[in-house]
C-alpha atoms as one frame of an Amber mdcrd trajectory, in Angstrom:
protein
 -22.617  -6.785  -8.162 -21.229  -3.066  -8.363 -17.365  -2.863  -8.129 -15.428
  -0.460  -5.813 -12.453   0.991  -6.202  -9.226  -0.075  -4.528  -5.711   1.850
  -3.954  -3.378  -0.740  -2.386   0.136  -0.002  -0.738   2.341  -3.141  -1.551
   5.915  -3.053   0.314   8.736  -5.599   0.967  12.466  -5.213   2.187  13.572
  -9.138   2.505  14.847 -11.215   0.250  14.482 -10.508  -3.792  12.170  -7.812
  -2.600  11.161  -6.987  -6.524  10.268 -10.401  -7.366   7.735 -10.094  -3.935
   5.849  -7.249  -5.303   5.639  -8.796  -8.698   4.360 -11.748  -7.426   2.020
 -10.015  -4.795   0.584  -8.212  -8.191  -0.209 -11.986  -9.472  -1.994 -13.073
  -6.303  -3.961  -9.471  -6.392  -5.331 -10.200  -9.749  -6.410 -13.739  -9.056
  -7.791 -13.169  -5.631  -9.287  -9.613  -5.618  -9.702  -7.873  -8.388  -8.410
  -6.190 -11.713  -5.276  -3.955 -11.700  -6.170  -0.582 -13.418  -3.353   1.156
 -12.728   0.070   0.768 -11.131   2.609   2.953 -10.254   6.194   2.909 -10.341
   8.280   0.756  -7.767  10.147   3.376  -5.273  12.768   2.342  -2.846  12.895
   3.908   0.902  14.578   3.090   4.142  12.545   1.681   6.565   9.709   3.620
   8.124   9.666   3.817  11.891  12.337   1.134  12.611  16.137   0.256  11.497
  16.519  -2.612   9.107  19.135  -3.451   6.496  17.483  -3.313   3.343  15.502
  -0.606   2.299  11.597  -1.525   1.017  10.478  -1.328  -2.350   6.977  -0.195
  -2.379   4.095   0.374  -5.276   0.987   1.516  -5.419  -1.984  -0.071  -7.075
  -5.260   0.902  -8.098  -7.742  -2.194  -8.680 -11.611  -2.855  -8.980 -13.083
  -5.388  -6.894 -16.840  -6.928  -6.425 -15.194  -7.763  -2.624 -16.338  -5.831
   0.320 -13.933  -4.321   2.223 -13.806  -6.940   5.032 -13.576  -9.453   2.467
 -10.648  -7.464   1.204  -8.466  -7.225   4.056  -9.031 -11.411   4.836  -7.395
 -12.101   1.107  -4.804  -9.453   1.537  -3.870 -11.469   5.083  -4.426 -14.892
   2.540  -1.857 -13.462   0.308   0.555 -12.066   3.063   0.903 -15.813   4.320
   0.701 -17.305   1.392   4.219 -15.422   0.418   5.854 -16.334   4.002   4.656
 -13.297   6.099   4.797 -14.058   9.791   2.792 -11.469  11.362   4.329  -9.689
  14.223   2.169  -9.497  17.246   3.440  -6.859  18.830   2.622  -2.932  17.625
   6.344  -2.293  16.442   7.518  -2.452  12.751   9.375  -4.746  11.655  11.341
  -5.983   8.353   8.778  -8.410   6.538   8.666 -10.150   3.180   5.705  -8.379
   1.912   3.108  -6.114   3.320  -0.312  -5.005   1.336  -2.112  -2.098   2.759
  -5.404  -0.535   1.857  -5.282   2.843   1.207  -8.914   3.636   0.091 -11.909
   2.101  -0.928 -13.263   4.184  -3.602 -14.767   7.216  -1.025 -15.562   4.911
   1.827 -14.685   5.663   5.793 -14.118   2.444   7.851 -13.830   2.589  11.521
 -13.208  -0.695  13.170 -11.004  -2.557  15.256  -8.746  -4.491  12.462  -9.817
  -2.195   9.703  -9.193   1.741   8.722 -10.009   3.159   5.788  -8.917   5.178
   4.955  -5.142   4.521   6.156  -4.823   6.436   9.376  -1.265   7.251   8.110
  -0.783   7.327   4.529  -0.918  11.114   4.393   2.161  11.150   6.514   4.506
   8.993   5.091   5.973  10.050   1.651   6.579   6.502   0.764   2.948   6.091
   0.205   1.973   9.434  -1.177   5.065   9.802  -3.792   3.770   6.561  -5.853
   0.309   7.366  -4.881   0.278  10.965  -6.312   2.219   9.864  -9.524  -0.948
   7.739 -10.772  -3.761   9.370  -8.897  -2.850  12.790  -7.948  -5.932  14.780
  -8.027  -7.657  11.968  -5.848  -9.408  13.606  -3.271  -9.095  12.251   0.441
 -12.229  11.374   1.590 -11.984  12.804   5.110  -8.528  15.159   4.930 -10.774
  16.788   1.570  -7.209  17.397   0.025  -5.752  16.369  -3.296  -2.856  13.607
  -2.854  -0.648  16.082  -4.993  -1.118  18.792  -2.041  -0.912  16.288   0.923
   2.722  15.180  -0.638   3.320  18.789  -1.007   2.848  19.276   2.857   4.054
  16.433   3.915   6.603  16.209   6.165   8.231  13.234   5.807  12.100  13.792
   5.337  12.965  10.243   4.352  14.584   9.584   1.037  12.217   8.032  -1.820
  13.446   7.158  -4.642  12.364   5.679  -7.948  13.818   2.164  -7.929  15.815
   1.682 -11.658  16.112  -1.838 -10.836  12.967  -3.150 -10.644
């Protein structure tokens, strides 16, 4: 079996938000493959909605023998494993932990439940800041632009800033 590579978006804003990601790292590992890379934790106010407590979010680059469907059912696994109650409705909302896929190695996924790559990771800054610190010259496989330049035009004004804390 050949194994991909995986850029995940891992997020949380409730409750000891640090200890989520940490133990969203753990459950990565066992369940979908080995962490290469990881970037540092940043901390952001919520994207698209108002909440209290700002998210803590890292990027993480992993291999994995899983196909991407496969993927996205253990990232869902994991999500209610750690207490995430899924929102049914299309708006945002504060959440224990959320794991996105970013890319799968060059691959373009168009289906219902499942885009790859993220339909909106090029405009938030939360995403490309860690992104770009551990895989800046990655190439977007259908924007054909660097992460480094796509953060450069970005224009996201929300604050992002490297969390000391974590």
């Amino acid at each position: 079996m050949s194994e991909s590579q995986l850029f995940l978006l891992t997020g949380s804003n409730l409750g000891n938000t640090a200890m989520h990601l940490a133990k969203t790292e753990k459950h990565i590992s066992n369940r979908i493959g080995s962490i290469q890379k990881k970037s540092s934790i940043y901390q952001s106010p919520p994207w698209g909605f108002s909440a209290e407590q700002d998210f803590l979010n890292q990027v993480l680059i992993c291999t994995t023998i899983l196909k991407p469907l496969q993927v996205l059912e253990e990232i869902l696994a994991i999500e209610k494993l750690m207490g995430r109650e899924r929102n049914e409705s299309a708006q945002y909302s504060s959440r224990i932990i959320d794991i996105d896929i970013l890319f799968f190695g060059n691959e373009v996924i168009q289906l219902k439940d499942l885009q790859i790559p993220h339909p909106r990771l090029h405009v938030r800054k939360f995403t490309l800041l860690p992104l770009a610190e551990i895989a800046g010259n990655f190439i977007h496989p259908t924007l054909n632009k660097r992460i480094t330049d796509l953060l450069e035009s970005c224009e996201d004004s929300g604050e992002v800033l490297l969390n000391q804390l974590a």
